[in-house]
Structures are given as C-alpha cells and as structure tokens.
ROBAMAR-583731 format. One record per residue: x, y, z of N, C-alpha, C, O, CB in turn; residue number from 0. Coordinates in pm, 1 decimal, padded with zeros to 6 digits. Glycine has a CB too. Example, Ala and Ser with C-alpha at 12.3 -4.5 7.8 and 13.67 -1.06 7.14 Angstrom:
{{01319.0,-00569.0,00780.0},{01230.0,-00450.0,00780.0},{01320.0,-00330.0,00780.0},{01423.6,-00331.9,00846.5},{01130.8,-00447.3,00904.6},0};
{{01285.0,-00225.0,00708.0},{01367.0,-00106.0,00714.0},{01290.0,00003.0,00787.0},{01340.9,00113.8,00803.9},{01408.4,-00059.8,00572.5},1};
# end
This chain:
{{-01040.2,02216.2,-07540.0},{-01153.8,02165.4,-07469.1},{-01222.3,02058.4,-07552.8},{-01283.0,01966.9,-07497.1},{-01250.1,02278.1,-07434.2},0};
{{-01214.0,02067.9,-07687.2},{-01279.6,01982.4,-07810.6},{-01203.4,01824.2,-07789.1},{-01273.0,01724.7,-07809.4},{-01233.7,02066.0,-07990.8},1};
{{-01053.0,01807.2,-07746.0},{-01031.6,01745.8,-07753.4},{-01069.5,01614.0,-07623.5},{-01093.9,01493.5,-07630.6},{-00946.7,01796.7,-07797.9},2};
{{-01059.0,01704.7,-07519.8},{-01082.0,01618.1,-07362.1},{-01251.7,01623.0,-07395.6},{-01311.0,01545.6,-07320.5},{-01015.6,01726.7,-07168.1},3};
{{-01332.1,01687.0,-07479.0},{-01457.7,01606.4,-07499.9},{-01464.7,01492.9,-07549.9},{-01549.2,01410.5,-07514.8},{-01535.0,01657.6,-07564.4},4};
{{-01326.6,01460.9,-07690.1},{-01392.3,01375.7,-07767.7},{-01316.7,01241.0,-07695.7},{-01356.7,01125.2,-07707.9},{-01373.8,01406.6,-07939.7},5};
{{-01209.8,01280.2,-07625.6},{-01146.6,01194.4,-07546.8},{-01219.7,01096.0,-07464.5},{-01198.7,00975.0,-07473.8},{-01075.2,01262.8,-07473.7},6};
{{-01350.4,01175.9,-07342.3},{-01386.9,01149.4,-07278.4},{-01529.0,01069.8,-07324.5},{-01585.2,00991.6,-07247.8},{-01367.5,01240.0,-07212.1},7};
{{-01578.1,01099.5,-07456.7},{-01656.5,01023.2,-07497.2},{-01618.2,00905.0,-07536.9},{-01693.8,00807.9,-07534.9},{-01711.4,01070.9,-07569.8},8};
{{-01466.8,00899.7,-07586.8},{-01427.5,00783.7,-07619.3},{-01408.6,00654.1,-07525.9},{-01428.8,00535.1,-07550.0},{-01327.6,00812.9,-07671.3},9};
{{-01360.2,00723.5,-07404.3},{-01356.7,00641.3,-07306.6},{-01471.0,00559.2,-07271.3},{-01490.6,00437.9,-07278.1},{-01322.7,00704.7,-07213.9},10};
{{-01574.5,00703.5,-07212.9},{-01702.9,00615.9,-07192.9},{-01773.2,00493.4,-07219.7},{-01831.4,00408.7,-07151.9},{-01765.8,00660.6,-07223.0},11};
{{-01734.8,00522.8,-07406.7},{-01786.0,00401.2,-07524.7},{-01702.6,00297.6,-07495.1},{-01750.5,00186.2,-07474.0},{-01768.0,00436.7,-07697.8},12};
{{-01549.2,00323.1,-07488.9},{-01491.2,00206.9,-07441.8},{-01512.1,00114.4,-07325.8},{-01483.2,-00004.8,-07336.0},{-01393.8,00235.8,-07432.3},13};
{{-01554.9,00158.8,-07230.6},{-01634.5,00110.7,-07127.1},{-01732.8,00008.8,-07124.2},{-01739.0,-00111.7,-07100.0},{-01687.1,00196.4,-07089.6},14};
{{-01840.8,00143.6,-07173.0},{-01951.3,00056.6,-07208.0},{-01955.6,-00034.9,-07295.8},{-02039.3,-00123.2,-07277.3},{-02037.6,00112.3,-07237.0},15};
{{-01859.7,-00043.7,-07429.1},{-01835.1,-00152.6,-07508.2},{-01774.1,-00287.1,-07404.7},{-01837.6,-00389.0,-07377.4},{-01726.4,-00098.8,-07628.5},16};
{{-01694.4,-00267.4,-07378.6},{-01603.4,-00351.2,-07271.7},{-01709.0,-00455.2,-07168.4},{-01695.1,-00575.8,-07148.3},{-01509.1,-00222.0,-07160.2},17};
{{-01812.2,-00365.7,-07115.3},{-01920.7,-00408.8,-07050.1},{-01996.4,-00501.3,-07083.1},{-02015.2,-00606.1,-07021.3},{-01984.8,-00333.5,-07034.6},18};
{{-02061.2,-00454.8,-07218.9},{-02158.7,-00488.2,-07313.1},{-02132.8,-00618.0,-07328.7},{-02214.6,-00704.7,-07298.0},{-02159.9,-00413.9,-07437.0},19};
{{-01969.4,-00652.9,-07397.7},{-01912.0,-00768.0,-07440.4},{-01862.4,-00841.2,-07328.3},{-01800.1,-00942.7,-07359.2},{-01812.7,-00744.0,-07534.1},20};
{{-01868.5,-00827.7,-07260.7},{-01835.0,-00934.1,-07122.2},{-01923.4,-00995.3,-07064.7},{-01911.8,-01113.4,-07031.9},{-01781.9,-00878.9,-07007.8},21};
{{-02071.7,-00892.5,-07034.0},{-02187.6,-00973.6,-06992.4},{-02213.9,-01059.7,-07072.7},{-02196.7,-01179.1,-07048.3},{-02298.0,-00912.4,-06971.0},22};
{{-02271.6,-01004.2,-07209.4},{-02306.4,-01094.4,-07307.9},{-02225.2,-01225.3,-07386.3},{-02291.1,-01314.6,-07439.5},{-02336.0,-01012.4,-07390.7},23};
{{-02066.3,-01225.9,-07387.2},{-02010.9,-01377.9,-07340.4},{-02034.7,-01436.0,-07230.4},{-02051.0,-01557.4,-07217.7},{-01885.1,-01390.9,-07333.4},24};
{{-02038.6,-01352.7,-07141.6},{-02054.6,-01446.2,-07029.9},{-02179.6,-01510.8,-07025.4},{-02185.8,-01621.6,-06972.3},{-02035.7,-01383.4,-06906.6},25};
{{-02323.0,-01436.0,-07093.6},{-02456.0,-01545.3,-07089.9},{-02461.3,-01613.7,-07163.0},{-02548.5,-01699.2,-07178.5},{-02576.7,-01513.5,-07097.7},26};
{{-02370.9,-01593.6,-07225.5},{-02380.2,-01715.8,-07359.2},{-02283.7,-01837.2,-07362.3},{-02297.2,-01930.9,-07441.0},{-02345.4,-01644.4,-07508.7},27};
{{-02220.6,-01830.8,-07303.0},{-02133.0,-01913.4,-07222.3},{-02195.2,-02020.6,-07226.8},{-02316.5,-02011.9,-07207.5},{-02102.2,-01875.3,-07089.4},28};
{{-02142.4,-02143.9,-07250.6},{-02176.6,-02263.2,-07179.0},{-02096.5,-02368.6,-07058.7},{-02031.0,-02472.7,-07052.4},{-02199.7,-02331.2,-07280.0},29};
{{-02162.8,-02242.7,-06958.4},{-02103.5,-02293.0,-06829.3},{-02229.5,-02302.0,-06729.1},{-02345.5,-02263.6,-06743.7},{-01979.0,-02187.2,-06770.2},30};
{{-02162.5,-02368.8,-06618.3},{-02295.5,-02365.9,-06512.9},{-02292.7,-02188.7,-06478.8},{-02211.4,-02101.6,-06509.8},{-02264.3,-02488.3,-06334.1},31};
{{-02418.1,-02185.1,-06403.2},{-02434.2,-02099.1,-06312.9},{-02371.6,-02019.4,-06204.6},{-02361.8,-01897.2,-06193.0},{-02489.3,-02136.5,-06281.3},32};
{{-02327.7,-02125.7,-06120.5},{-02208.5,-02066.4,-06050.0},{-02071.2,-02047.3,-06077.2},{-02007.1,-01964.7,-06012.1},{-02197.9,-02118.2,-05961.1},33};
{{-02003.4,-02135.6,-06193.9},{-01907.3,-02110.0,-06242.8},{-01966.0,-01924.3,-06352.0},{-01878.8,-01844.7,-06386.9},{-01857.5,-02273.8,-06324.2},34};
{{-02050.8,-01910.1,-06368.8},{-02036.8,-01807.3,-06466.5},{-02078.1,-01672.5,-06312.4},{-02019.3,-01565.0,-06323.7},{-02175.5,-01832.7,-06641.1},35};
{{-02122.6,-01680.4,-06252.8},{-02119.4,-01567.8,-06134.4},{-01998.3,-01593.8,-06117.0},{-01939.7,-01518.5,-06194.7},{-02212.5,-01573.1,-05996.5},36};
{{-01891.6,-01680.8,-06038.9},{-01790.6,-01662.0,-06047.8},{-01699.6,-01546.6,-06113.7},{-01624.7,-01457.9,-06072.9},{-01781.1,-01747.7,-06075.3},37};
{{-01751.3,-01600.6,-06250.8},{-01629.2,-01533.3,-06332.0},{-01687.4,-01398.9,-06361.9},{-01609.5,-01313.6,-06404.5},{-01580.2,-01616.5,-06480.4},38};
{{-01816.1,-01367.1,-06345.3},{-01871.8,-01209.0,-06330.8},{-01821.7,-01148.1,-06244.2},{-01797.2,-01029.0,-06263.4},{-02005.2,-01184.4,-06303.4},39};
{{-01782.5,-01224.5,-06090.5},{-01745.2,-01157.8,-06010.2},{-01590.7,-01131.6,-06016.2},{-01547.8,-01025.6,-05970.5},{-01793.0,-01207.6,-05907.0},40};
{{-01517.5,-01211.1,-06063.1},{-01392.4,-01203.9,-06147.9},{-01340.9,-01086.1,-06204.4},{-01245.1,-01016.7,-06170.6},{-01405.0,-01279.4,-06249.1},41};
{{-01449.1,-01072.4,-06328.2},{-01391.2,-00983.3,-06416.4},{-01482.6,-00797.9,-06359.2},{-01436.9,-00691.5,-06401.1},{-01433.9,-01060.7,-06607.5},42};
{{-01593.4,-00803.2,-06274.5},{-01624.9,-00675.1,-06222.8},{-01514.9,-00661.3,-06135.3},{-01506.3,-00538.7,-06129.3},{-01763.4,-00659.0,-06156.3},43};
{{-01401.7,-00718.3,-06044.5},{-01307.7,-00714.7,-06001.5},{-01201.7,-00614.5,-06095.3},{-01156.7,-00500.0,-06091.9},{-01284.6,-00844.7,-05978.9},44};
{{-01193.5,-00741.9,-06183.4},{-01092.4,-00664.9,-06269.2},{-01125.8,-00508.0,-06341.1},{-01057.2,-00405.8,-06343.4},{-01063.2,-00765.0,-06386.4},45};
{{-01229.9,-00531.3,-06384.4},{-01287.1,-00396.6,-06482.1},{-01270.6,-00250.1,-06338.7},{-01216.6,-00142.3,-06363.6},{-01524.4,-00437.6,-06553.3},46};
{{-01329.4,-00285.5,-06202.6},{-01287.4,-00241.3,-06127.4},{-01182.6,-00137.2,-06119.4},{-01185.3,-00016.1,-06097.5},{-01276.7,-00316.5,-06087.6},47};
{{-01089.7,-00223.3,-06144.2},{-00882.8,-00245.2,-06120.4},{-00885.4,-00143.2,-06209.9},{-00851.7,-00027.2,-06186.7},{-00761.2,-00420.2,-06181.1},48};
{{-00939.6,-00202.5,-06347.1},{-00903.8,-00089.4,-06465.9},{-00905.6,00028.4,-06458.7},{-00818.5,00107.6,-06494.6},{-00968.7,-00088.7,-06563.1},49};
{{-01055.0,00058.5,-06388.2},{-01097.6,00200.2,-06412.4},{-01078.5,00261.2,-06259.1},{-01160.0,00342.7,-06216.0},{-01267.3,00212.2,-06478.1},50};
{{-01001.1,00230.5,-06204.8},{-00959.2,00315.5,-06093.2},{-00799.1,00381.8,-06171.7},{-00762.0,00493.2,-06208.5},{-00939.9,00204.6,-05924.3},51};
{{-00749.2,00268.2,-06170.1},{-00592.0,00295.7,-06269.7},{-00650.5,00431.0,-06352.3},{-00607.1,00545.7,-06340.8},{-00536.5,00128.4,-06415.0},52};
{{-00755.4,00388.0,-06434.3},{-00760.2,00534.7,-06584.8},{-00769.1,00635.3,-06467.5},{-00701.4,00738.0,-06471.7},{-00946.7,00552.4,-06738.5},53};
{{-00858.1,00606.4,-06353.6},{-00891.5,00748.5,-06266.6},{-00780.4,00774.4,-06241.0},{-00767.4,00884.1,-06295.4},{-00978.7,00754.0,-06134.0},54};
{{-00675.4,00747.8,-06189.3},{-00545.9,00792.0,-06126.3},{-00473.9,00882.4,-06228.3},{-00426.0,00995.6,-06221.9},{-00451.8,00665.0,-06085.1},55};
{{-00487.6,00762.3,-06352.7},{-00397.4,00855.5,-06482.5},{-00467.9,00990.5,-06481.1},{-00413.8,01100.8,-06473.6},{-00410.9,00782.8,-06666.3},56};
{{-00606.6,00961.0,-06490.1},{-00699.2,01077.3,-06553.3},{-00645.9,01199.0,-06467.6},{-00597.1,01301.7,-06514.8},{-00883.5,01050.9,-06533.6},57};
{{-00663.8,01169.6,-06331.2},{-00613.9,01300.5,-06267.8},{-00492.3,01323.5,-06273.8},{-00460.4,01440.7,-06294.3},{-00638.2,01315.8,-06142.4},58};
{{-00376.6,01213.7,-06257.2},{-00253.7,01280.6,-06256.9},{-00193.9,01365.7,-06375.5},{-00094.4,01438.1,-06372.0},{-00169.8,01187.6,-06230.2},59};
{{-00268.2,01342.8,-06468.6},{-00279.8,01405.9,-06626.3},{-00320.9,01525.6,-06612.4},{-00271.3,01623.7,-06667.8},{-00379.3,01338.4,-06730.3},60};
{{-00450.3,01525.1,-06508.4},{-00519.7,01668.0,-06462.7},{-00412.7,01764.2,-06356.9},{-00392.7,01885.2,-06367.4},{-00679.5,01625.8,-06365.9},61};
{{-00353.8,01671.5,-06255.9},{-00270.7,01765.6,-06207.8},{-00145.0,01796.6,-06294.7},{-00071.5,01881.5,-06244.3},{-00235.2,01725.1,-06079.6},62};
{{-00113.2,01756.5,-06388.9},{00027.5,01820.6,-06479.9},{-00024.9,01937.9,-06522.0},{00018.6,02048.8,-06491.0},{00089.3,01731.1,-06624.6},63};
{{-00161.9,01905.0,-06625.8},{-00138.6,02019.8,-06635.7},{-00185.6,02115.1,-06602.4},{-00161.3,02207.9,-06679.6},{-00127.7,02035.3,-06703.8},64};
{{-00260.7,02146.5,-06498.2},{-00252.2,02221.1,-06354.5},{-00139.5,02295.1,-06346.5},{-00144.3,02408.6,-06393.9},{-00249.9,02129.4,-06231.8},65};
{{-00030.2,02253.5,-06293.2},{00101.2,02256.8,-06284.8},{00153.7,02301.5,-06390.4},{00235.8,02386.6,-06356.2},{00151.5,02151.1,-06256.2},66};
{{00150.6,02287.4,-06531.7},{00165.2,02379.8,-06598.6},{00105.4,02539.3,-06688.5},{00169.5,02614.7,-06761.7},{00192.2,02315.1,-06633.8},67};
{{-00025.3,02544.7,-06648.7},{-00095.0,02603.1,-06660.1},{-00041.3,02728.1,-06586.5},{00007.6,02825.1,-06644.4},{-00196.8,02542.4,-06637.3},68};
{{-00059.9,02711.5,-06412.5},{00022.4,02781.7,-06328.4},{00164.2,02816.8,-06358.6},{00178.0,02938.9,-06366.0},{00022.0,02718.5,-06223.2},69};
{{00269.3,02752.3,-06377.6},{00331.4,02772.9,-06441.0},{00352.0,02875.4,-06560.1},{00417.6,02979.2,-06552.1},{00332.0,02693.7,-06447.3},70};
{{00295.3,02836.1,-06654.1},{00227.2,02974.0,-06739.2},{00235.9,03068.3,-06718.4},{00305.3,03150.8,-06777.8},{00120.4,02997.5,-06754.3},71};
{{00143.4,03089.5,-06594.9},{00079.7,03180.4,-06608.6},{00158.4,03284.6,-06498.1},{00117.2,03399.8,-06485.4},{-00065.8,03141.1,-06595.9},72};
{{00269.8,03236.7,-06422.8},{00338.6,03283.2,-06343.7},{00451.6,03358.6,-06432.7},{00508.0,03466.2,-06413.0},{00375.4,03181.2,-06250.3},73};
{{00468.6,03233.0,-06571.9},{00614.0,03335.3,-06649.6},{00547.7,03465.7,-06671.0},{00581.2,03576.0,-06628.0},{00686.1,03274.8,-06832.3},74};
{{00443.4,03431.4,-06748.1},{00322.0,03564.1,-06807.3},{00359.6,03656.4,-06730.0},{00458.2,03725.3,-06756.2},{00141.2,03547.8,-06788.4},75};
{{00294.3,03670.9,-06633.3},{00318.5,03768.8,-06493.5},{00418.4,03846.1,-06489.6},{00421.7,03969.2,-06488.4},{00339.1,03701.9,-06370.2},76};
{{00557.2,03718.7,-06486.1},{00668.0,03765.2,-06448.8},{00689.6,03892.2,-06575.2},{00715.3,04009.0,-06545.9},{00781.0,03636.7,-06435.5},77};
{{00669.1,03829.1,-06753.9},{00709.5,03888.9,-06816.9},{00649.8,04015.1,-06828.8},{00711.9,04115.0,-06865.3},{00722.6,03830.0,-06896.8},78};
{{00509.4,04013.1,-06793.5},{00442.6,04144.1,-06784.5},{00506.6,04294.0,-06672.7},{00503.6,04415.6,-06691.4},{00292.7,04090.5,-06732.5},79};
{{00546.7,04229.1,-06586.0},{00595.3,04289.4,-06466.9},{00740.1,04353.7,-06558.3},{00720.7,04468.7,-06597.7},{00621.3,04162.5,-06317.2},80};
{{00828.8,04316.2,-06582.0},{00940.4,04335.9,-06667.4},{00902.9,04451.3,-06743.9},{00955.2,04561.2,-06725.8},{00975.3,04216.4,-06753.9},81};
{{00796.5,04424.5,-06845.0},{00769.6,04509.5,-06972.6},{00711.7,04659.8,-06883.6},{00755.5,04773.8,-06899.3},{00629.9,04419.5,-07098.3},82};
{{00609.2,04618.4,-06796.1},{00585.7,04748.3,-06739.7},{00707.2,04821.2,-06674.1},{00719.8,04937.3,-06713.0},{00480.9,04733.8,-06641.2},83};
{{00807.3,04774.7,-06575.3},{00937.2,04839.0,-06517.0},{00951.1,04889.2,-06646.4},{00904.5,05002.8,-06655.1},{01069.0,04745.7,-06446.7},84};
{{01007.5,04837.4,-06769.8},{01103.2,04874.5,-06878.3},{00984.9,04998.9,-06919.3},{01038.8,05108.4,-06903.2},{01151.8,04730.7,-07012.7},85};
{{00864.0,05011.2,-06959.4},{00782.8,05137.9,-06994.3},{00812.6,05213.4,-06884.2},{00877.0,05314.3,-06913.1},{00623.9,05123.0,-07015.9},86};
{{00786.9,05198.9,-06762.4},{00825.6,05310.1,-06660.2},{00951.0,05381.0,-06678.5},{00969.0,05502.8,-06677.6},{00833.8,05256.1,-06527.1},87};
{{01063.5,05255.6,-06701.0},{01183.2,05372.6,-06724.1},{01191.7,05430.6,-06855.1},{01264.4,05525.2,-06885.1},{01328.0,05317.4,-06701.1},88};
{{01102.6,05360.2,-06942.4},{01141.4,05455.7,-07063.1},{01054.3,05617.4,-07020.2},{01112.8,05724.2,-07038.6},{01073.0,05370.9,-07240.0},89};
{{00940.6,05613.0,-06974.6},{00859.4,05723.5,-06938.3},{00902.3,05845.4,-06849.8},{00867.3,05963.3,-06844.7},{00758.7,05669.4,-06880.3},90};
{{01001.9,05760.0,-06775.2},{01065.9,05836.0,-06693.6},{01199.9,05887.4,-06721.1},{01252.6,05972.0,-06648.8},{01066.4,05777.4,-06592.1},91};
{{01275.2,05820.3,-06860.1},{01364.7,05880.4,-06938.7},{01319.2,05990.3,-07040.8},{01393.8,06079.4,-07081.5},{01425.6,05780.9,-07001.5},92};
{{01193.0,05974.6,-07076.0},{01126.3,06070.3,-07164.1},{01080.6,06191.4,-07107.6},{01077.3,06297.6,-07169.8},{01019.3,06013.9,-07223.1},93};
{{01040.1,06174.2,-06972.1},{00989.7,06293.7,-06923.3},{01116.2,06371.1,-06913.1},{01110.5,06484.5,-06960.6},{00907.6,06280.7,-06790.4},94};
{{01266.5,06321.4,-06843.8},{01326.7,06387.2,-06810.3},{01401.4,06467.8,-06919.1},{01461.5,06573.7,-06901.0},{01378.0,06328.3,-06732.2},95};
{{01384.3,06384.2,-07061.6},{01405.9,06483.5,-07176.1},{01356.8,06543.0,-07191.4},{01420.8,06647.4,-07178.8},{01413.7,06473.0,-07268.7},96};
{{01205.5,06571.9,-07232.4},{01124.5,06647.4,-07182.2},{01158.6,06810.2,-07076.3},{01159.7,06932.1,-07093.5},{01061.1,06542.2,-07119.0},97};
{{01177.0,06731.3,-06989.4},{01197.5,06868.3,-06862.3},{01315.9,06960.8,-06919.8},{01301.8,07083.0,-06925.6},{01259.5,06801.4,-06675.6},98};
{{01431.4,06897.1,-06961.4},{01570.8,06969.0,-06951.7},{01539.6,07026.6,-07096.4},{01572.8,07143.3,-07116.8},{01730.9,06862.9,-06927.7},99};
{{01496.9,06976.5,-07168.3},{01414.0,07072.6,-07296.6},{01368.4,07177.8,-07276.5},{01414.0,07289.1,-07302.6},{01301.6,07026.4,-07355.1},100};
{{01268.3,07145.8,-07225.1},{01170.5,07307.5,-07198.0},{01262.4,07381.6,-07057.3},{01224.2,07493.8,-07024.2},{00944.3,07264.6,-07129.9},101};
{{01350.4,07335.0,-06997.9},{01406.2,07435.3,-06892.6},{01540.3,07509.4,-06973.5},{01576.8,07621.3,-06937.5},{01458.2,07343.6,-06734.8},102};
{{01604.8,07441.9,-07077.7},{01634.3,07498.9,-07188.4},{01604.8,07615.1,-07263.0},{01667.1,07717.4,-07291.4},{01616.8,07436.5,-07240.8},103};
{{01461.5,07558.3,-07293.3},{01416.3,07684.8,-07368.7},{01362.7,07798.7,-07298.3},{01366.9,07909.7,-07351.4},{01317.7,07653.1,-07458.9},104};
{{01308.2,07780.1,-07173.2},{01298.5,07856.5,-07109.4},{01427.1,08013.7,-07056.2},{01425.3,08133.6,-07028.6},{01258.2,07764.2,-07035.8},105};
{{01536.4,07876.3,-07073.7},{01661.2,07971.1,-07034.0},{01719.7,08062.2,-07168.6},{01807.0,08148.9,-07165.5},{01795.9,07864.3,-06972.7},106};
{{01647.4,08016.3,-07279.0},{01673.2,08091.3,-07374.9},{01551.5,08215.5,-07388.7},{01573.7,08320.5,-07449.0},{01690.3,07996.8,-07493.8},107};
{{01481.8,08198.8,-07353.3},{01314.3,08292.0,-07337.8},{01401.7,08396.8,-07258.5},{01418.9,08514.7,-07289.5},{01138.4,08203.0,-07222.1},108};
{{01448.2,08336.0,-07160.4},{01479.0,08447.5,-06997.9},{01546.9,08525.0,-07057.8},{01524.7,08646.1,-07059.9},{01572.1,08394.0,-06843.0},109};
{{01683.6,08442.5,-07143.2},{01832.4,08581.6,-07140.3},{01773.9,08643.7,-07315.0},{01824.1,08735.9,-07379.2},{02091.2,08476.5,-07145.7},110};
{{01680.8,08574.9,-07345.9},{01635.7,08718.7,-07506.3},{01555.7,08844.9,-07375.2},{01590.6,08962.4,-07386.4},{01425.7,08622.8,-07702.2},111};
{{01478.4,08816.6,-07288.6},{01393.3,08890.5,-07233.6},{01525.0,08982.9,-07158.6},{01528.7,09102.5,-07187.6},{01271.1,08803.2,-07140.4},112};
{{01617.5,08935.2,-07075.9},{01692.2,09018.6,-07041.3},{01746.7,09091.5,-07113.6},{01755.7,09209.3,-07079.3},{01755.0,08984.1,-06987.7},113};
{{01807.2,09044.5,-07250.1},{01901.9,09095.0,-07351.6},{01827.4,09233.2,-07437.1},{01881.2,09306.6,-07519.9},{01939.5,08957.7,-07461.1},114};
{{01680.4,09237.9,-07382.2},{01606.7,09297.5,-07454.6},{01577.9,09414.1,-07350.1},{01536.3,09526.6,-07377.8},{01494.9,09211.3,-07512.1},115};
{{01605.9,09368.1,-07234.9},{01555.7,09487.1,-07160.5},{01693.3,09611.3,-07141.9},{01680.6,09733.6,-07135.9},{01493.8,09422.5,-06996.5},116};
{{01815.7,09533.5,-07136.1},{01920.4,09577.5,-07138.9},{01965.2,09672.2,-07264.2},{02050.9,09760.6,-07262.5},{01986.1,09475.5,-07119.1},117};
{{01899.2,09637.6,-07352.6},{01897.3,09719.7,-07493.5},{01825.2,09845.1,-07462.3},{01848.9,09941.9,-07534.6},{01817.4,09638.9,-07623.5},118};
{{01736.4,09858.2,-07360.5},{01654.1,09974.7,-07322.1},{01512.8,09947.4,-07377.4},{01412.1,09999.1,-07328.9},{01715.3,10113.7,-07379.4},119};
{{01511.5,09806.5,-07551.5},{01397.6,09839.0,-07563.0},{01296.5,09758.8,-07497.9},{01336.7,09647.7,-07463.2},{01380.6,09850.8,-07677.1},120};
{{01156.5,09790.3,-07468.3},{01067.9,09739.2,-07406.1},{00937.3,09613.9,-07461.3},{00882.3,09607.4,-07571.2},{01026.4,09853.6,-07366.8},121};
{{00923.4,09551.5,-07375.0},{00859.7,09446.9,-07432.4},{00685.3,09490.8,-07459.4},{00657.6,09570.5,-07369.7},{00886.6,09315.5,-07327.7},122};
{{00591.7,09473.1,-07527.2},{00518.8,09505.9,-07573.8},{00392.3,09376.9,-07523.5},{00387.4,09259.1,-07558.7},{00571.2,09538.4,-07706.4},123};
{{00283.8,09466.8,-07414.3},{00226.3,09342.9,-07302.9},{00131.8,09332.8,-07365.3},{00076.5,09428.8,-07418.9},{00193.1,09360.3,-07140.9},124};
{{00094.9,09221.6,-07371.7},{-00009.4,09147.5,-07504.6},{-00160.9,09172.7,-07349.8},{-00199.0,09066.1,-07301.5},{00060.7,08880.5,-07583.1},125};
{{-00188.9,09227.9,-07325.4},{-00271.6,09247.2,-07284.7},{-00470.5,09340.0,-07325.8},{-00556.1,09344.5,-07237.4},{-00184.5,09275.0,-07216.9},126};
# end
C-alpha cells in the first residue's frame, strides 16, 4: 500500500510540475497573445491526451491485479479445501483404528470373562 502511495504522490507532483512549467514558459514567452492562447490551447489538449492514457494504464494495472488477487485467492481456497479432505480422511482413518482397537480389546475382556466363568470361578461385583 506504501508503495501505490508514494507512486501516486509522485505522479501528482509530476503533473503539477508539468503544469507549473508550461504556463509559466508560456507567459514568458515572447509571443503575441493569440499566438500564446493558441498554444495553451495546444498543449491543455495534449496534457489532456496524457493523462487520460496514465488513466487507462492506471486502471488496467488496477484490473491485473484484480485478476490476480482473485486468482490468489481462488488457489488458496482450492488448497485449503484439499488440506481439509486430506484431515478428514486422516480422522476418519484414525477413528477407524481407534474402533477395531477397542472392539479388540473388548473381545479380549469378553472371552477372559467367559474363560472365567467356565472355570466356575466368579467375578467379584465392584459394587
């Protein structure tokens, strides 16, 4: 942003320098009157010309990078979208380790509890 400030001040000055020095040859001029309106009307023509041209650049400069900005900000997106799928499946690979773990151990809980009842001896209810 520092830079399209100092940019835009520069311009300005260039301008107004540009200005400054055109009127003031031109009054100092030693020409008639109507030859020097003339050539005022001449060169506000031209200065005109100029600064429509910078306007055109100025924006078409503004729409690039527009256009890339968006751009941007669409890969961003895209890559964000990616990283979340890829956490989902890791989350959803983890849970399912997870599950077959504890249904595991569970199946080892069940057949000590059977293996224990089958022994005759009895389990002792924490109650």
């Amino acid at each position: 942003m520092s830079d399209r400030d100092e940019f835009g001040a520069f311009l300005v000055g260039f301008v107004v320098g540009g200005l400054t020095g055109a009127v003031v040859s031109l009054l100092f001029a030693p020409q008639s009157g109507e030859e020097t309106r003339a050539l005022i009307k001449d060169k506000s023509i031209e200065l005109r010309d100029k600064a429509q041209v910078t306007a055109e650049e100025a924006y078409a400069r503004a729409e690039s990078a527009a256009k890339e900005a968006r751009a941007r900000a669409e890969e961003l997106a895209k890559e964000a979208r990616v990283r979340a799928e890829e956490l989902a499946t890791e989350a959803k690979s983890r849970a399912g380790t997870l599950a077959a773990e504890v249904k595991e151990r569970s199946k080892g809980a069940i057949e000590a509890v059977r293996k224990t009842k089958k022994d005759g001896t009895e389990i002792a209810s924490a109650e």
